[in-house]
C-alpha positions in Angstrom: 23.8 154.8 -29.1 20.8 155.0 -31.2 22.2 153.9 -34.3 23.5 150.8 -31.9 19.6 150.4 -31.1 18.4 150.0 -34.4 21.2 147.9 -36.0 19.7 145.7 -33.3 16.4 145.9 -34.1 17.5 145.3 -38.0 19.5 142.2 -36.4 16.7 140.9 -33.9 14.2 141.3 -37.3 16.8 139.1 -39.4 16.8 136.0 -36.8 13.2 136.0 -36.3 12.2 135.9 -40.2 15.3 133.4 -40.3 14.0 131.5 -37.4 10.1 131.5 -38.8 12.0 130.2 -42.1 13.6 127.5 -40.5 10.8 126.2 -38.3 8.8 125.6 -41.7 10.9 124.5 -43.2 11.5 121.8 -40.4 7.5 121.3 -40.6 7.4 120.6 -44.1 5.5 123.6 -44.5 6.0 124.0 -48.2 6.2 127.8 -49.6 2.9 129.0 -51.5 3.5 129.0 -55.4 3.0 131.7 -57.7 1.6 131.6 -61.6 4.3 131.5 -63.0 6.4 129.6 -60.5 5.9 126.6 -57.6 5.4 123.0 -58.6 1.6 122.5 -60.0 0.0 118.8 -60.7 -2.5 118.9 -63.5 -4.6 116.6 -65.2 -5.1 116.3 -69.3 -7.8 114.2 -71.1 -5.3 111.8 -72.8 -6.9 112.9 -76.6 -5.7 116.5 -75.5 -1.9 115.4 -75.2 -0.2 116.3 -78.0 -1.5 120.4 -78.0 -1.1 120.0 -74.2 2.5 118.9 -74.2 3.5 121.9 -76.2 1.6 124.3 -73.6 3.2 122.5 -71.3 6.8 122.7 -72.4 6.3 125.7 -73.6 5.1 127.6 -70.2 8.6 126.0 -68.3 10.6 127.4 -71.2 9.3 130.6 -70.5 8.8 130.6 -67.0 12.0 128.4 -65.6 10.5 128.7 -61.7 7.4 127.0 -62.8 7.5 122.6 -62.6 4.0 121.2 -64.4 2.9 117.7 -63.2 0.6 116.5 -66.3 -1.3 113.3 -65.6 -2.7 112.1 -68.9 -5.6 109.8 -68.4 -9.3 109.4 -69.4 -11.2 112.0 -69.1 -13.6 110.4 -65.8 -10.2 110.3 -64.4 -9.6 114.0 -65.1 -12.9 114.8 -63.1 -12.5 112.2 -60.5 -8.8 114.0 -59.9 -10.2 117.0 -59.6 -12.8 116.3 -57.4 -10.6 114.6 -54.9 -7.9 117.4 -54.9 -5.3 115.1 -56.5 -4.7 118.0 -59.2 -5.3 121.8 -59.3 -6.5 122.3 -63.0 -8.1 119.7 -65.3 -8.3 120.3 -69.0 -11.6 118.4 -70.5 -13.8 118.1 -73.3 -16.9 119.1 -71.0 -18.3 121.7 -68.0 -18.9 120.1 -64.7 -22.2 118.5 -64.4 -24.9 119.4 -61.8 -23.7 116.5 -59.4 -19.8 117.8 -59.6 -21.1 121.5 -59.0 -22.3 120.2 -55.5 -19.5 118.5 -54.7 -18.0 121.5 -54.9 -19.8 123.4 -53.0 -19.6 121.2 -50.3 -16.1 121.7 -50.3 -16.8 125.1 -50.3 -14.7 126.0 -53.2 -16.0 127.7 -56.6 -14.4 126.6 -59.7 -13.1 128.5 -62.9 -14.1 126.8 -66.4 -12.8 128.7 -68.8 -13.0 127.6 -72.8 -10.1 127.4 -74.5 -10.6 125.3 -77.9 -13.1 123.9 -80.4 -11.7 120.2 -80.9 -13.5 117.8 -83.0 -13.6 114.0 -83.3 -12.0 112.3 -86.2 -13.3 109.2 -87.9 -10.7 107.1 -89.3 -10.4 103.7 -91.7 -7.9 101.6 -93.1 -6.2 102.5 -96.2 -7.4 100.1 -98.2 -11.5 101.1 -97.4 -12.9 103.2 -100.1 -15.6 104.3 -98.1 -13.9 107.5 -97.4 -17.0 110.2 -97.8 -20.3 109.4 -95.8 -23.7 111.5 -94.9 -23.7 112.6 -91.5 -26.6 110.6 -91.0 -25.1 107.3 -92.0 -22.2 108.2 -89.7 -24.8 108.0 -87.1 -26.6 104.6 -88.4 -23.2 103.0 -87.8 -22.5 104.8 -84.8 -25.3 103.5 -83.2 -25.3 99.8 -84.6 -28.2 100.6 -86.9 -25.7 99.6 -90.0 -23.3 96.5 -89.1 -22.1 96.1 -92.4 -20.4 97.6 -94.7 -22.3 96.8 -97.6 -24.9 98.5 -95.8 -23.4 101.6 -95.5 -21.7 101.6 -99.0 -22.9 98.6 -101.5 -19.4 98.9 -103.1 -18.0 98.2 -100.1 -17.1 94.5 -99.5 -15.2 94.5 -96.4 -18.2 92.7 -94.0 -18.7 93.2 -90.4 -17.9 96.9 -89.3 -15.7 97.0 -86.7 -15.6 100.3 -84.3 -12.9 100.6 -82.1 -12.4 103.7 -79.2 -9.6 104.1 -76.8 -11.1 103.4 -73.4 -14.4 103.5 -72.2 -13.8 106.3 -70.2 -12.6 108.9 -72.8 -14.3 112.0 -73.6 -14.5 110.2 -77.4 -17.0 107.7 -76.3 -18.9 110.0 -74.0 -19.5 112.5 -76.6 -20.6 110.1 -79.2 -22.8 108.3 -76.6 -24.4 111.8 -75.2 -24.4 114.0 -78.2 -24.9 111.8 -81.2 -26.9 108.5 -80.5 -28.6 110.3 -78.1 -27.8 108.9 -74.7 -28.2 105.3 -76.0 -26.0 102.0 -74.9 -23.1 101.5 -77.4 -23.9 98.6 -79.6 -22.1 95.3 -79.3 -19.3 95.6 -82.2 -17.7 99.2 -80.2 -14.6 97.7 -78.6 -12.0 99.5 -76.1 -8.4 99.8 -76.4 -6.0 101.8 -74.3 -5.0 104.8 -76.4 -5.4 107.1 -79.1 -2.2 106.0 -81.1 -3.1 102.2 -80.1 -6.7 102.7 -82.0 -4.6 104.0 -85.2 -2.5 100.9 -85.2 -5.5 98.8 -84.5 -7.4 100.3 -87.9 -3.9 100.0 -89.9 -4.1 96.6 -89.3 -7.6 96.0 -89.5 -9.1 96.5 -93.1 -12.7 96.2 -91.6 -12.2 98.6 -88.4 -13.6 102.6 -88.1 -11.7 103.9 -85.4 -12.9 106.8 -83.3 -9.8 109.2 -82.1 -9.7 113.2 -80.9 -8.4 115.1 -83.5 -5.3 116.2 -82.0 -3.6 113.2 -82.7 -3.6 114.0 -86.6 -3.7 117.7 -86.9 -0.7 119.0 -86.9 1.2 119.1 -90.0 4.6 120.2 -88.4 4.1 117.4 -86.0 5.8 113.9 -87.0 3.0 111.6 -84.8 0.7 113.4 -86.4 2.6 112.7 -89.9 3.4 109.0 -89.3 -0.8 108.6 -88.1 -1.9 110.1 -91.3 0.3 107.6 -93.3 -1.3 104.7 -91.9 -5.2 105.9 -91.7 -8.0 107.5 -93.9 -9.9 110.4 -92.5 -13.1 109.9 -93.2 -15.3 113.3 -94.6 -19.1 114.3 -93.6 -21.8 115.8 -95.1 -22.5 119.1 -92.4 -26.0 118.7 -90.2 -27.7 120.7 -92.8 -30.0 117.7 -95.0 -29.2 120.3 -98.0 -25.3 120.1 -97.9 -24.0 117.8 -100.6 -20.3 118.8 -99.4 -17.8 116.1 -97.4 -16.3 118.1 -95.0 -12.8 116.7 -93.5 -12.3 117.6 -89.7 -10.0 120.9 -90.5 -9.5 123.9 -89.1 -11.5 126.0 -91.3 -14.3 123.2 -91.6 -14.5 123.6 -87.7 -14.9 127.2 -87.7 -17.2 127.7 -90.4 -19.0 125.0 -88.2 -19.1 122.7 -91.7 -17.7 119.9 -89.8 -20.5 118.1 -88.0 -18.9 116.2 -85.1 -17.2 119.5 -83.1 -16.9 120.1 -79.0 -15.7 123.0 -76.8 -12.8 121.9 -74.7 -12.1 123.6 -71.5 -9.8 124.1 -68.5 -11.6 123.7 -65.1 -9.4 124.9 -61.9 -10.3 124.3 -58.1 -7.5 126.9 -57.1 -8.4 129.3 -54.4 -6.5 131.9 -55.2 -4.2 133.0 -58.5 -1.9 129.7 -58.0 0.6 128.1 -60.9 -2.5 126.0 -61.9 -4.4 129.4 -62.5 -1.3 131.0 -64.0 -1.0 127.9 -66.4 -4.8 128.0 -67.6 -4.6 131.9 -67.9 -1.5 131.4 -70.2 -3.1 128.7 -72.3 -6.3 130.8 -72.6 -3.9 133.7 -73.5 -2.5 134.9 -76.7 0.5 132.7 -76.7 -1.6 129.9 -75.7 -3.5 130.3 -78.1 -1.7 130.8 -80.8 -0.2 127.1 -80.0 -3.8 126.2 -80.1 -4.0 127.6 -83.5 -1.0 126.0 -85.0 -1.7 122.6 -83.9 -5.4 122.5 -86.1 -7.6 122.5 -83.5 -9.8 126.1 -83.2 -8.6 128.5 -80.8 -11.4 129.8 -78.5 -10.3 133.9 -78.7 -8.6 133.8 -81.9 -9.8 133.9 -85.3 -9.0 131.6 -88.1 -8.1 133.5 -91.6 -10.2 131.4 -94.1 -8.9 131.3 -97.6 -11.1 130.6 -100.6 -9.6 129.5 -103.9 -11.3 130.4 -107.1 -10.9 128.2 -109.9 -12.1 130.1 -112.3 -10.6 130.7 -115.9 -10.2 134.1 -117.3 -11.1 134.1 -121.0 
């Protein structure tokens, strides 16, 4: 009799959880994700995409409960999504300003930025300029419309009107250069928007007087065929480093970036509005982690909590 009583107990438990199951289920009551399963939307600063989409793929490889939702846009998009709850995580080329803290905090919810890269912003020119190797201080002359010419920035250099072209005006690209080196000024009159990274390296191909402006994940991966076919039709242009002293061009590579040669660097992060430890958390945690970064590291860009090995070649002859 009392093993009757509590296989009906054990049965009367069953229906209920079944029942509670089934009336969600009805009320579209979706089940909470996990981080390292659920569906997730995300948002990406479109001249993060190509190290992205391998920390994207990557993750669902791994994890085959977990379904990422990337939106690749602009980065004002990126924020704009966050803000409005569109996505969970947001991966960005900048913190939250003071205004976006508030907003925040209205909505009584405390972000987590966490850094996970040091990217840097690539210069490129046609392949038939010569004016491959400028002073960081020139860079900025013709950044900020001071040099218009050429000529003016290299008397060899016959090619006329200078020509800089960005992807949109609301990438993290322009915003850097606007904020951090022409300090805050209104881009001159010969900047002119496109769409996209790759469209800006088609644009200069074609263009023999054009200095495009492009993150530098789009060429920095020497595995990667993009990057490959990019570097075919483009120059990289090299820098002098912010130090007046430094007679040294410095190419945007790894090393250069970590040795902090490289003049024109930022800290790209991964900002989530999760509550609680969600796929979106699970997601930035993983890209932040080991694995992550070691993706990070193979695709040129400097990871944030790895270290580069830095190899110096010696040319010296032995008598």
């Amino acid at each position: 009799m009392k093993m009757r009583k509590k296989i009906n107990l054990v049965m009367l438990a069953g229906l209920v959880l079944t029942t509670i199951q089934y009336s969600c289920s009805k009320s579209g009551t979706k089940s909470l994700d996990t981080p390292t399963s659920g569906t997730v939307k995300i948002a990406v600063d479109e001249t993060l995409s190509p190290i992205l989409d391998s920390e994207v793929n990557t993750f669902m490889a791994l994890y085959k409960d977990a379904k990422i939702i990337v939106k690749y846009e602009p980065e004002a998009a990126v924020f704009k999504d966050l803000l409005n709850d569109s996505v969970k995580v947001g991966f960005v080329a900048r913190q939250l300003d003071d205004n976006e803290k508030a907003v925040f905090k209205k909505q009584t919810i405390e972000p987590m930025t966490t850094k996970i890269a040091i990217d840097a912003i690539a210069f490129i020119i046609n392949n038939d300029n010569t004016s491959t190797e400028m002073s960081f201080q020139r860079m900025k002359d013709m950044l900020s419309g001071k040099v218009k010419k050429w000529s003016d920035a290299d008397p060899e250099n016959m090619l006329g009107d200078l020509k800089v072209v960005f992807d949109n005006a609301g990438s993290s690209t322009t915003r850097f250069i606007r904020d951090s080196i022409v300090g805050g000024n209104k881009l001159p009159g010969n900047w002119f928007a496109l769409k996209t990274n790759p469209e800006v390296v088609d644009y200069v191909s074609q263009n023999k007087n054009a200095m495009g402006i492009i993150g530098l994940a789009w060429i920095s991966e020497p595995q990667d065929s993009i990057s490959n076919v990019f570097l075919k039709k483009v120059k990289v242009v090299g820098l002098t480093s912010t130090d007046p002293s430094d007679r040294e061009y410095y190419q945007p590579y790894q090393a250069y970036i970590a040795l902090k040669n490289y003049p024109v660097c930022r800290n790209i992060y991964a900002i989530s509005r999760e509550a609680r430890s969600g796929l979106g958390t699970g997601f930035a945690g993983y890209v932040a982690g080991e694995s992550g970064q070691l993706i990070i590291k193979k695709s040129g860009l400097m990871p944030a909590t790895q270290s580069v090995r830095l190899v110096h070649l010696r040319s010296d002859k032995i008598e």
